[in-house]
C-alpha positions, 0 to 999 in steps of 0.5 A, a space after each residue: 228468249 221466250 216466244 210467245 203471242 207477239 213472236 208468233 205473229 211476228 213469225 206470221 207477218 214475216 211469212 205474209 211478207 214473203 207470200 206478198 212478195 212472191 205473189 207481185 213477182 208473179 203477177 208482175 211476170 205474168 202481166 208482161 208475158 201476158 197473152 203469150 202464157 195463154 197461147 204457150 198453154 193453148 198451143 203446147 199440148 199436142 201430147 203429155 210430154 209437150 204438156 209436161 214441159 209446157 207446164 213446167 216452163 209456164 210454171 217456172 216463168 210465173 213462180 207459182 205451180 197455183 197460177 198454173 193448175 188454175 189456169 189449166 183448169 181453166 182451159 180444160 173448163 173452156 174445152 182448150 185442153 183435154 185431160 189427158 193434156 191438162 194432166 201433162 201440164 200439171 205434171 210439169 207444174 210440179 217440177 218446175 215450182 221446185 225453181 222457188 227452193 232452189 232460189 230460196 238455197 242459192 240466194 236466200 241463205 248465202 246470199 244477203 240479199 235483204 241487203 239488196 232489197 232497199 237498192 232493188 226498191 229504189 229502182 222499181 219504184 220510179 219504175 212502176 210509174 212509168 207509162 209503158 206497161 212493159 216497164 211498169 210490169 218489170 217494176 212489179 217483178 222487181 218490186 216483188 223480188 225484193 219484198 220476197 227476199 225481205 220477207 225471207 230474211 225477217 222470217 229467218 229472224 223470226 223464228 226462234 233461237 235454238 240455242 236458247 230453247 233447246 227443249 223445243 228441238 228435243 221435243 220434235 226429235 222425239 217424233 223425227 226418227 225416220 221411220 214409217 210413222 214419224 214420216 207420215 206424221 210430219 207429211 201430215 203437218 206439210 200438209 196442213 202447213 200448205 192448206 192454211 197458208 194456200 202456197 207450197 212455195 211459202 210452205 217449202 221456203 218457212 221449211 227450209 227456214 226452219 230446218 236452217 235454224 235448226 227447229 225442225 230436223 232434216 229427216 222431218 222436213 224432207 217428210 213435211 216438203 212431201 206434205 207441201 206437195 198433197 197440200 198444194 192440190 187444194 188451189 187447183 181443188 178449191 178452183 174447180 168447185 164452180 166448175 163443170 165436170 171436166 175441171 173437176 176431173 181435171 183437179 182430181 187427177 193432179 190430186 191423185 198424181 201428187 198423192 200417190 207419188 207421196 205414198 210411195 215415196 214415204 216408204 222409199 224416203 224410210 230408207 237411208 240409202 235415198 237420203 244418202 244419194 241426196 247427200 252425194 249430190 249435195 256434196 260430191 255434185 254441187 259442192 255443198 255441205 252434207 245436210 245430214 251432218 251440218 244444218 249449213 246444207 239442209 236449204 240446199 238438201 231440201 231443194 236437191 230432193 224436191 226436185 228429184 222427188 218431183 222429176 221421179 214421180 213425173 217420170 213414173 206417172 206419165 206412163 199411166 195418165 190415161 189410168 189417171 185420166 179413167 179414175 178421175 172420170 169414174 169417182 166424178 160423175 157427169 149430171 148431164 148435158 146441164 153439167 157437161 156444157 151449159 152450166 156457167 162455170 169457167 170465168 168462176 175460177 177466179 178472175 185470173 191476174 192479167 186482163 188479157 187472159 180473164 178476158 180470153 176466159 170471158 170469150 170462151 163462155 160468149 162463144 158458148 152462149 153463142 152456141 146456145 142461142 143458135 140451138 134455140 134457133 133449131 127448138 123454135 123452129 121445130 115447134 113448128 112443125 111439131 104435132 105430137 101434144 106431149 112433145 110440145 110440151 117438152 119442147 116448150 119447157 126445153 125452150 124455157 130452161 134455154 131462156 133462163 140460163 140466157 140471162 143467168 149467163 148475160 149477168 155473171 158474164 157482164 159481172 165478170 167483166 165489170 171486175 176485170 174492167 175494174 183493174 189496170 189495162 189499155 185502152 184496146 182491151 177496154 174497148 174489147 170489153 165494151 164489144 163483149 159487153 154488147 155482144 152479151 146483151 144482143 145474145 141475151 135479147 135473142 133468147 128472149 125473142 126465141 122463149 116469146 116466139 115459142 108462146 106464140 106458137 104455143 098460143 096458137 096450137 092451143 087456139 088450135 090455128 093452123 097455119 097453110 102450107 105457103 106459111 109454113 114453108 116461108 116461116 121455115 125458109 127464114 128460120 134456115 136463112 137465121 141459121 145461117 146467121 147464127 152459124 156465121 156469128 158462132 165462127 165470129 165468136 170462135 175466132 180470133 176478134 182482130 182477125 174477124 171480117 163482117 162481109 159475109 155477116 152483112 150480107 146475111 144479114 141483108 138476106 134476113 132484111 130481104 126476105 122479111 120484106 118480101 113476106 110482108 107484101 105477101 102477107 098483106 095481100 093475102 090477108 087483103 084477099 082473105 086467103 087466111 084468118 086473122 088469128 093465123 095472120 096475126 101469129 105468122 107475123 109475130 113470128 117473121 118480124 120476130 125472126 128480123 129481129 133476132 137477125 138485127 141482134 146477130 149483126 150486132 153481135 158481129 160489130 161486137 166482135 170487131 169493136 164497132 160501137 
């Protein structure tokens, strides 16, 4: 058997088949658990050894440590999660995605389960057009279950036959001798493996496929599996680019976790006694075969020692996530407040396989633009009072930095929406869609009313008008009546939508509308009286009709959040 172009695209296909399968299993759990995962994160972190097992849960409920490291870093972008918890769940990330190699050994190898994937097929297909969405989701799985186990069993046809090309074994034995650079040398080829083919599930069963048909020896791929672990950092690296500097840091330490565990484990695995103790388990444990003697074990030997590798590694490194925690803060460096908090980051993680947590993450960022308007609210009035030439002049370009970053957040949220409104949902999480899409645009609309007040009172303090003291006051009482407004609009947005209540908005609401009014017939008759020029006249009404509007604009944000069109 000669392999060449053909078979390796052959070899390729079948892995891709595997990857497919593999990925609807996972978005198929994922859309029927959905907002469970996302509440099981946001709720089970209260300290690392929760985390830990949170992670792995989730992680063995999706099938993919990925899923899980992106959401996590996700949550850490959103301010849910700490990175002391973050790290806790990525810990548990990396045990619980050793479930696939143990799948991959029980069934895919003793198991034809490729004789079963046409069965499962007949019965997830009818499945998937069925209207309830629990339904149509367990079809996805199953439809992904069985493509995944397709897919194993074409590559295991798709890798050449040793038997006739025994020079290719001869020429990887020549670098797999258990030692200290043969092991880092095949660490090396895991790792590559598992950046190109971005799944260390994918990587660690091609792995246990190879070592099966005897391509690769055990030794080398107990060193490659080691691989797939530093490779797998890449996703939730790659996750983090568009992210604020605590996903990154967050990204960081499951890289650091995953590389410093390889490298001591590399020196350990040098050393035949812990290849014997994997033996003994396989063996005398689970009642296997030695996969050190018979290629038969080596799916189940690879599994044996993922696992351990991971439990271990987990076991050593949580006592020290807080050094984790301090070497990830030190080798990545804030820029700021701009980086710290406002720079939009999190919904640019990837829109997550499931509306109701891309959705979630879309809140998260509207309940942060929420928080920004309301500062602006504070700059505004400030300027007010403010005196001091140089100050202004900050203050004013603070304002213009605030505006800007208004609409660069109405428009990639509003696009992020777009897509994700764009996939499979239901009906209520359509029309919450269409709430967050209002509501973005009336926080946008607030800011823009706040940037042209602030030109108001720019224009006035270089026309040098001022205003009297019952103006001032009256600007600032609407200002302090707006504030309440807007804090009220901030918890709204923090809050659970189903479980939020508009009284209290319309009453502050009605406050603004009664206290704009009252300052018109006062206004008017002041001017009737020539208490104050037209210039000031002018100004001060800009600013209390201004400040009206932005109170319209607050309740309308408000009937955003409860779904009132």
């Amino acid at each position: 058997m000669n392999f060449g172009f053909v078979e390796i695209l052959t070899l390729i296909g079948a892995l891709g088949f595997f990857i497919y399968g593999m990925k609807i299993m996972s978005e198929g759990i994922q859309k029927a658990a959905g907002s469970g995962l996302r509440k099981m994160l946001s709720m089970m972190t209260q300290n690392k050894f929760m985390g830990v097992f949170t992670g792995f849960i989730v992680t063995c409920i999706v099938q993919s440590s990925s899923a899980t490291t992106v959401m996590t870093v996700s949550f850490v972008n959103a301010g849910l999660l700490t990175l002391v918890e973050s790290a806790g769940v990525m810990l548990g990330a990396n045990i619980g995605t050793t479930i696939t190699s143990w799948l991959v050994a029980l069934l895919g190898f003793k198991v034809s389960m490729s004789a079963l994937s046409l069965p499962l097929l007949a019965i997830a297909v009818p499945m998937l057009f069925v209207k309830k969405s629990k339904i149509k989701y367990a079809g996805e799985f199953l439809l992904g279950f069985a493509i995944l186990f397709w897919g194993l069993a074409e590559l295991k046809d798709a890798v050449p036959d040793i038997k006739n090309n025994p020079e290719m074994l001869h020429f990887l034995g020549n670098y797999a001798d258990t030692n200290f650079f043969s092991n880092v040398l095949f660490v090396l080829v895991g790792t590559l493996l598992t950046v190109i083919v971005q799944s260390s599930s994918a990587t660690m069963a091609l792995t246990q496929t190879l070592c099966f048909t005897g391509i690769i020896p055990y030794e080398a791929a107990i060193a490659m599996v080691l691989g797939e672990n530093i490779g797998t950092t890449i996703t939730a690296e790659l996750a983090s680019l568009p992210a604020n500097v605590h996903a990154k840091r967050s990204a960081r330490i499951h890289s650091l976790f995953n590389i410093i565990g390889v490298s001591w484990m590399v020196l350990v695995i040098s050393f035949t006694p812990f290849l014997d103790l994997i033996s003994w388990f396989a063996v005398d444990i689970l009642g296997s075969v030695d996969p050190r003697l018979n290629i038969e074990g080596t799916p189940m030997g690879l599994a044996i020692f993922h696992t351990a590798f991971n439990i271990i590694n987990v076991s050593i490194m949580i006592w020290v996530l807080g050094w984790l925690v301090k070497v990830a803060t030190k080798t990545i460096k804030s820029k700021g407040e701009f980086d710290e908090e406002y720079h939009l980051e999190h919904i640019n993680t990837g829109i997550m396989t499931t509306p109701d947590l891309s959705i979630f993450e879309a809140q998260k960022e509207i309940a942060k633009f929420g928080e920004l308007t309301r500062r602006m609210n504070g700059f505004v009035k400030d300027l007010i009072t403010e005196q001091d030439n140089k100050k202004l002049s900050i203050a004013l370009a603070r304002i213009k930095k605030y505006e800007d970053i208004t609409d660069k957040i109405e428009t990639e949220v509003a696009n992020y929406l777009t897509k994700v409104s764009q996939g499979e949902m239901s009906e209520e999480l359509s029309l919450r869609i269409r709430g967050m899409l209002r509501i973005i645009v009336n926080l946008e609309r607030v800011g823009d009313i706040y940037y042209q007040m602030s030109k108001t009172i720019e224009r006035k303090h270089e026309n040098k008008v001022w205003f009297t003291p019952d103006q001032r006051k009256n600007i600032l009482s609407m200002f302090e009546v707006v504030e309440d407004a807007l804090n009220n609009m901030c918890v709204n947005l923090n809050s659970n939508y189903d479980e939020v209540n508009l009284e209290k908005a319309k009453e502050l609401e009605d406050a603004i509308n009664n206290l704009r009014t009252m300052l018109r017939k006062e206004h008017f008759k002041n001017v009737e009286k020539g208490e104050y020029n037209f210039k000031s006249a002018t100004a001060y009404s800009e600013l209390f009709n201004a400040l009206e509007k932005v109170g319209d604009h607050i309740i309308n944000v408000s009937e955003g959040v409860v779904g009132i069109q």
